[in-house]
Residue frames as a rotation matrix with the C-alpha (Angstrom) as fourth column:
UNK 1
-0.489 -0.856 -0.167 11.25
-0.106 0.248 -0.963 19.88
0.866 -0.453 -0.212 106.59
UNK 2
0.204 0.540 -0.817 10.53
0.570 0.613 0.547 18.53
0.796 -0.577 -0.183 110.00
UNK 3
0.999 -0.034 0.029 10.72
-0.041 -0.425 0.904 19.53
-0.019 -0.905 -0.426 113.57
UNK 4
0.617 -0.720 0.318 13.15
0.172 0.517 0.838 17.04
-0.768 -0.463 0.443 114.27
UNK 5
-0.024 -0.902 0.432 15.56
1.000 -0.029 -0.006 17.65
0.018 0.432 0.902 111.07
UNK 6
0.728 -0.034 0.685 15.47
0.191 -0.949 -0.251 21.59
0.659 0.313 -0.684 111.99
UNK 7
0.754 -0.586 0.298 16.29
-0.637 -0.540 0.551 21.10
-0.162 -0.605 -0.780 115.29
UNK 8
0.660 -0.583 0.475 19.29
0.617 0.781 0.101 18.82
-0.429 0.226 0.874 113.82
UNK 9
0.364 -0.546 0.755 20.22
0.661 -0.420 -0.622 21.14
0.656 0.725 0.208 111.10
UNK 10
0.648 0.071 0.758 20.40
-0.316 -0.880 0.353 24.00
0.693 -0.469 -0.548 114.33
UNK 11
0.920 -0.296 0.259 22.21
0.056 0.750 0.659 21.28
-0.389 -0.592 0.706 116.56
UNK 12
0.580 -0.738 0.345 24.50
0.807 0.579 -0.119 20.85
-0.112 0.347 0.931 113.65
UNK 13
0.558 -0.036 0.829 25.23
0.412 -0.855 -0.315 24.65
0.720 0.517 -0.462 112.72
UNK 14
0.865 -0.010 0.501 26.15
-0.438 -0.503 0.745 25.22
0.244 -0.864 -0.439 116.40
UNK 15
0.735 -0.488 0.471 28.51
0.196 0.818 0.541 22.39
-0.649 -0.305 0.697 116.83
UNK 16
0.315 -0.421 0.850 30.19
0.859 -0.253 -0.444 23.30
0.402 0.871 0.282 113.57
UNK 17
0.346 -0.136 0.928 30.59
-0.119 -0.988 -0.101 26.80
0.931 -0.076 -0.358 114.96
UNK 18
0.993 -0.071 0.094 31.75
-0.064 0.352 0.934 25.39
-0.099 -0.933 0.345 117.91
UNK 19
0.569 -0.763 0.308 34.30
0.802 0.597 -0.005 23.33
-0.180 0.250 0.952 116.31
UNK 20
0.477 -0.186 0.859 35.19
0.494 -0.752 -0.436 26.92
0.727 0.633 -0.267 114.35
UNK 21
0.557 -0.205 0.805 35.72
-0.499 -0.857 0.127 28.63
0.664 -0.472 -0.579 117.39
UNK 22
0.680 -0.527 0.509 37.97
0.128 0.769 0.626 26.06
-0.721 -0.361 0.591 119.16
UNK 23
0.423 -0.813 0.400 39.90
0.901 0.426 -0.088 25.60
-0.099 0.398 0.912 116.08
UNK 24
0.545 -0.290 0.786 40.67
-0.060 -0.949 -0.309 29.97
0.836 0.121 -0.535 116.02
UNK 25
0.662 -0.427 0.616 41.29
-0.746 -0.301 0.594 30.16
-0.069 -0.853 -0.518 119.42
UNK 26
0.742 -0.445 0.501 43.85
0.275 0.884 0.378 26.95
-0.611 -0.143 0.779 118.93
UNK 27
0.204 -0.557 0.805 45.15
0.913 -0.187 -0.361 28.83
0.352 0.809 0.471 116.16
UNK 28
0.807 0.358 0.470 45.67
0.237 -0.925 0.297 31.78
0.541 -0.128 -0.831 118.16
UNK 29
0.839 -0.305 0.451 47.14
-0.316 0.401 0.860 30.24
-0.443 -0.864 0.240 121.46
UNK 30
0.576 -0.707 0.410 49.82
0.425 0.687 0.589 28.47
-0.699 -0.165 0.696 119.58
UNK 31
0.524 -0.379 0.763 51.00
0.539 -0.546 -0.641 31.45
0.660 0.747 -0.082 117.46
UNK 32
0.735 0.189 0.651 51.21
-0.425 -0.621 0.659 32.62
0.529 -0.761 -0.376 120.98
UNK 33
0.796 -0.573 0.194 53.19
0.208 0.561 0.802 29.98
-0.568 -0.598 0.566 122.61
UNK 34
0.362 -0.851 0.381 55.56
0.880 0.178 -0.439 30.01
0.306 0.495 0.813 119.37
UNK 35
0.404 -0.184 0.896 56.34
0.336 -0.881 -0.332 33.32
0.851 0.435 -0.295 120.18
UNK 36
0.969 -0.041 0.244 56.94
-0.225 0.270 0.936 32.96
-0.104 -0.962 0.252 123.65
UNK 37
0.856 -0.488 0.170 59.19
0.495 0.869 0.005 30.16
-0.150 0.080 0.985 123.08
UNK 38
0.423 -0.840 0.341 61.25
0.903 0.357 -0.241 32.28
0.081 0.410 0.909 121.14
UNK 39
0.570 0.381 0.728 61.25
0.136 -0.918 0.373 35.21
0.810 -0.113 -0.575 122.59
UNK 40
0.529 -0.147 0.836 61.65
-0.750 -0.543 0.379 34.07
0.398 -0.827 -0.397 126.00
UNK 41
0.822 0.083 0.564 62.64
-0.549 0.380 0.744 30.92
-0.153 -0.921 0.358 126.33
UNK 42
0.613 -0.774 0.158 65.14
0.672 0.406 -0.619 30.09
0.415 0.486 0.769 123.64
UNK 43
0.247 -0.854 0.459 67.38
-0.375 -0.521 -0.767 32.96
0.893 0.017 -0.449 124.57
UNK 44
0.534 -0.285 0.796 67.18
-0.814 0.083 0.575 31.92
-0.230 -0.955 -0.188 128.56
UNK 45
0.697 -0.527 0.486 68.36
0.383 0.847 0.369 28.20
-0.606 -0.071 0.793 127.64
UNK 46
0.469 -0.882 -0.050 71.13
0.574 0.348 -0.741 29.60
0.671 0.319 0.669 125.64
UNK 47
0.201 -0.414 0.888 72.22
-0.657 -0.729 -0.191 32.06
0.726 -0.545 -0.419 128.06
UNK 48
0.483 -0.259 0.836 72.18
-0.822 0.195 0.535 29.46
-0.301 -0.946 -0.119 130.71
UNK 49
0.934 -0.312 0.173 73.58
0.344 0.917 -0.200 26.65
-0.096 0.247 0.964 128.58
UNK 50
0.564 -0.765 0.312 76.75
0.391 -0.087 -0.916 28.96
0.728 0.639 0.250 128.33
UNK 51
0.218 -0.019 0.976 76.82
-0.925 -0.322 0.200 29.93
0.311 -0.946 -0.088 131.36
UNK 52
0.800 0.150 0.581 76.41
-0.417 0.836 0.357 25.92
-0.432 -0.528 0.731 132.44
UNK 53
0.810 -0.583 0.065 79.38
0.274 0.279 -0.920 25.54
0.518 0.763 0.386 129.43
UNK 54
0.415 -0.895 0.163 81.57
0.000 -0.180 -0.984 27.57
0.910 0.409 -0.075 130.92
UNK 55
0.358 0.020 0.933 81.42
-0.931 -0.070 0.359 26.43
0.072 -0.997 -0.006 134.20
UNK 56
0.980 0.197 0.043 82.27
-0.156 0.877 -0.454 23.30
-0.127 0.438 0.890 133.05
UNK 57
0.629 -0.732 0.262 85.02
0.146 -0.219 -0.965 24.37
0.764 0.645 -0.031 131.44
UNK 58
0.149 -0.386 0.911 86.36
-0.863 -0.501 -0.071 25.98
0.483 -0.775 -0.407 134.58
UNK 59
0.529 -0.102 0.843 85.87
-0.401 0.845 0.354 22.19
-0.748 -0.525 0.406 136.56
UNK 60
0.911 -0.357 -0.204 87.77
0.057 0.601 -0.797 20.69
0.407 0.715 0.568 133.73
UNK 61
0.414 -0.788 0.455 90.32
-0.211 -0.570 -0.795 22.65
0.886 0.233 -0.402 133.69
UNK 62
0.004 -0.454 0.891 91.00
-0.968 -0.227 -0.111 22.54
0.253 -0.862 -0.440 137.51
UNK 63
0.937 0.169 0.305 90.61
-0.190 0.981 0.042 18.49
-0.292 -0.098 0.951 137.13
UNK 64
0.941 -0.271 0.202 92.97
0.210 0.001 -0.978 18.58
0.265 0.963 0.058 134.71
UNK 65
0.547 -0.169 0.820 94.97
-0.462 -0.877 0.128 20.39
0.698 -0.449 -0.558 136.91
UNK 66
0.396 0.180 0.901 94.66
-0.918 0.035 0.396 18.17
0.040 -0.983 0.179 139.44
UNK 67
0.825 -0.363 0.433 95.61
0.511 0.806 -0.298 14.93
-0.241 0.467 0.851 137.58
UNK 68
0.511 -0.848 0.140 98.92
0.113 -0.094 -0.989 16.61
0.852 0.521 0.048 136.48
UNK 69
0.328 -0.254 0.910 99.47
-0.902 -0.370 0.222 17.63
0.281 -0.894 -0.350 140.21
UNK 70
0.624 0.033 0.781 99.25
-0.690 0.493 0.530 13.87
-0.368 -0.869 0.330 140.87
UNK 71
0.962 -0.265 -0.068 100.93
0.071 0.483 -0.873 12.85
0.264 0.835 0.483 138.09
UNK 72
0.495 -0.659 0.566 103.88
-0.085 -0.685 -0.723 14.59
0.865 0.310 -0.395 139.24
UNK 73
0.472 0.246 0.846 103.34
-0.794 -0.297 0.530 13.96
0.382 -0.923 0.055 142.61
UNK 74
0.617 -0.199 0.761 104.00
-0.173 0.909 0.379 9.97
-0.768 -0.365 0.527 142.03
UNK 75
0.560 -0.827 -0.043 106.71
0.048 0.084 -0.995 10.18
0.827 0.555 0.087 139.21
């Protein structure tokens, strides 16, 4: 074997082990995020999506209101 294909094969070995360690930590990070996600951020968006629901609800309702008021108003 040659210089030049050792310092390849050593080039390659590193790079490879590169790649390896990139693709762990990638596999780490996004076991991480999933957990997150659902941990912390699925419960906030439903907590505030019911929260944003029944506020809604409440402006209906007093629309709703308000159109019968005028209904009544011009009969």
């Amino acid at each position: 074997m040659t210089e030049f294909d050792r310092k390849v094969e050593d080039a390659s070995a590193r790079f490879n082990r590169s790649v390896a360690n990139i693709a762990e930590t990638l596999e780490k990070e996004t076991a991480s995020l999933v957990v997150y996600l659902n941990d912390e951020v699925v419960p906030a968006v439903r907590a505030h999506s019911s929260k944003a629901l029944r506020s809604a609800a409440v402006k209906l309702a007093e629309f709703a209101d308000y159109l019968e008021a005028q209904r009544v108003k011009n009969s």
